[in-house]
N, C-alpha and C positions, 0 to 999 in steps of 0.2 A: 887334256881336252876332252874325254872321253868320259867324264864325271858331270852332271849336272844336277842340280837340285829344283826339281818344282817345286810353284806356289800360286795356288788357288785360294783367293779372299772368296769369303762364302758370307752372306747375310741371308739363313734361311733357307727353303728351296732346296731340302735334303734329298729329295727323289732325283733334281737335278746331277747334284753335287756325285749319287752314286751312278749313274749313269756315265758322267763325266768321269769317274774315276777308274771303271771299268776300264774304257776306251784305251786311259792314256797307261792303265799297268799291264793292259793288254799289248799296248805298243811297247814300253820298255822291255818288257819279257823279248818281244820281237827283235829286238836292236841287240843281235851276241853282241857289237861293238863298246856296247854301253857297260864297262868295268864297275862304274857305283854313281849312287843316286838317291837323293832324300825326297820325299814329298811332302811339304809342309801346306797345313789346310788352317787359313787364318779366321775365326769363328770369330764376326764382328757385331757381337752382341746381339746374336739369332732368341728368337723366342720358341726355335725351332729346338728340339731336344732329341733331337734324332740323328744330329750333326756327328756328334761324339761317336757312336756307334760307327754309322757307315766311314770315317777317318778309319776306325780301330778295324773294322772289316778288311781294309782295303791296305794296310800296314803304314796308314800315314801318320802323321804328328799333327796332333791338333793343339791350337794356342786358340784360346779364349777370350775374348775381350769382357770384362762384364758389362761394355755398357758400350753403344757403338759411336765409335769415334771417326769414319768413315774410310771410303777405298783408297787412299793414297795414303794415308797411315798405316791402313794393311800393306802396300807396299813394300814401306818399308820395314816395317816388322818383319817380314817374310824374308828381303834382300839381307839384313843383319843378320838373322840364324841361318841363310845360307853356308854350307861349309866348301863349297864347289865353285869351280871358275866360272861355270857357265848358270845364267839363272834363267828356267824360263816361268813367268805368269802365263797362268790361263782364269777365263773366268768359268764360273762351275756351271756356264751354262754353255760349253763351247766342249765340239766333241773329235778328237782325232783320230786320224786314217791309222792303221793297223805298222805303217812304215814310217810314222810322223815322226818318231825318236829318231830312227836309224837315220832319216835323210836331216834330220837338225841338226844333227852329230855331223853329216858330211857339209854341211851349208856353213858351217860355224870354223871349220876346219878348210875349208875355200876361200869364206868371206872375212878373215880372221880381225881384218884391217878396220873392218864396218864397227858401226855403231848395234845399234838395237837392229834388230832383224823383227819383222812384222805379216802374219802371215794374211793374206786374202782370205776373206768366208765364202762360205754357201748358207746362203739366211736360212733358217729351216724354222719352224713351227713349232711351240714345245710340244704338241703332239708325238709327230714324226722324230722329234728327238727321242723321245722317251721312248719310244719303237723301232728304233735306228737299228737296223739289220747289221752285227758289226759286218758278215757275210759279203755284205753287198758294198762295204767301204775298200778301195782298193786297197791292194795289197804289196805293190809291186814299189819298191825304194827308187828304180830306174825313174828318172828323169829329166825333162831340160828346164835348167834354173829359168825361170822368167822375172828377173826385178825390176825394180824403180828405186832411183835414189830421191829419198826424200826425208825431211825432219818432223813430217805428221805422220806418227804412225801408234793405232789405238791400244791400250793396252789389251784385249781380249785375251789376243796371243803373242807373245811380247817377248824376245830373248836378247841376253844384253849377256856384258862381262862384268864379275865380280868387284874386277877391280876397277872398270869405269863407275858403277855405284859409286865407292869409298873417294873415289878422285872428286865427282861430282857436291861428293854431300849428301848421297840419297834425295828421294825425289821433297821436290818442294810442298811442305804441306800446308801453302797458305790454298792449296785446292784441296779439295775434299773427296769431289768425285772424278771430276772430270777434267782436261786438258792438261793434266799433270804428267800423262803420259808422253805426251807432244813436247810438253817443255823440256823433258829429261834429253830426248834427240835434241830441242833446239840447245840446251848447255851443252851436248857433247858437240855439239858444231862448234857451237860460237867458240867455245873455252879450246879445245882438241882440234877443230879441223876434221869432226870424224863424223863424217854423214850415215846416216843408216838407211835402210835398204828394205822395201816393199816388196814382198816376196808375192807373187801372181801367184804361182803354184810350185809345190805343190800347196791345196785350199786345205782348210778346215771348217769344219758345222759348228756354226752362231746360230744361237735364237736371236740373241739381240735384244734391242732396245725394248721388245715385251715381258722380258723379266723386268723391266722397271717399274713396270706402272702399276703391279700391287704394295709397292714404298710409299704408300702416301704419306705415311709418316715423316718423310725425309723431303718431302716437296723437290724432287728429281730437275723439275721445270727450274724452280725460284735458286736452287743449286748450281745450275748449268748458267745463268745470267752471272751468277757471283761471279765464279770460274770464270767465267770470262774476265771478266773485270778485272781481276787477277791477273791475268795471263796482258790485260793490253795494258797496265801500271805497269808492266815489269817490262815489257820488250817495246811498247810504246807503238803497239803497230798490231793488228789481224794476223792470228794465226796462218793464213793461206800467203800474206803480205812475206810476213817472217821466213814462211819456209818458202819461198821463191826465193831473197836474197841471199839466207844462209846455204840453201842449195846452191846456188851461183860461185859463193862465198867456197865453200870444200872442194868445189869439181872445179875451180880455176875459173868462170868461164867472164 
């Protein structure tokens, strides 16, 4: 339990990506508990050419897409060359605390029973990310767990078990971008009984929804309608609708 393998889909946004990857081999170094660990960086047909480099800087595995096929395909490309029980995503624009390993390794080895575990952000700026003091990110692994059980929870930062992937099927790719994540909790409910778990804190640093809006290429907006569409042909009901009864649905009530 003490093996995991990252995986960061990246479209671009290389200054992100190393920033982002500082944080988090800054945090594994930190975690003595953390025996081994892969970081896979899924390059989803960047026009960015500077991706390759900071991967190799940072001692990650970079897989290339030639032509971008979108973030839930990264998914699962990432989940299948995983070699570790535990898998966590992050997106390359989300930045963790200096004890983020160490306490995901103890939440994981607590929550064992859970589905996907989902961390809370702190919205930040890409300004202030790109200048993010890791100094000033706490340091201290001590904590008191705060969750919620729920089957909406976003990929940004996103840890599941290897072998729920494989049970599941990997995530659904009739989405592209979006809600793919959510579905994956709502199968492990419906299918498993295994509700997963909204972690309050300890947080992690999201920019968020402002790395999207230089994608115009990708019409993020006309994406998000599809996705949907998606998500309510298959469960026949609103994601908020869904994970009310399948919550209801795991926890007995």
């Amino acid at each position: 339990m003490n093996k995991i393998s990252f995986g960061i889909p990246c479209f671009n946004g290389s200054d992100l990506l190393d920033k982002c990857l500082l944080l988090l081999t800054n945090s594994i170094k930190h975690a003595d508990s953390l025996l081994n660990h892969q970081i896979i960086i899924y390059d989803d047909g960047s026009s960015d050419n500077n991706i390759q480099s900071i991967t190799n800087k940072h001692c990650a595995i970079w897989i290339k897409e030639p032509m971008n096929k979108g973030l839930v395909h990264g998914y699962n490309v990432i989940s299948k060359l995983a070699k570790h029980d535990i898998i966590c995503l992050l997106d390359n624009d989300v930045a963790v605390p200096l004890a983020f390993v160490k306490d995901l390794l103890i939440l994981r080895e607590q929550q064992s029973a859970y589905g996907v575990l989902g961390f809370v952000s702190i919205k930040i700026s890409k300004k202030d990310f790109l200048n993010l003091d890791t100094s000033l990110i706490e340091k201290s692994s001590k904590f008191n767990l705060i969750s919620e059980p729920t089957t909406q929870l976003a990929g940004y930062c996103y840890s599941f078990w290897k072998d729920d992937w494989d049970a599941i099927g990997g995530f659904d790719e009739r989405y592209r971008m979006f809600l793919a994540d959510s579905d994956f909790c709502c199968m492990l409910a419906s299918q498993f009984d295994k509700i997963s778990l909204r972690i309050n804190y300890p947080k992690v640093y999201h920019i968020g929804h402002e790395t999207l809006y230089k994608y115009k290429e990708l019409r993020w907006k006309e994406q998000l309608g599809k996705d949907k569409e998606v998500f309510y042909d298959k469960w026949n009901c609103e994601p908020e609708v869904l994970n009310f009864k399948l919550t209801r649905k795991c926890l007995g009530w």
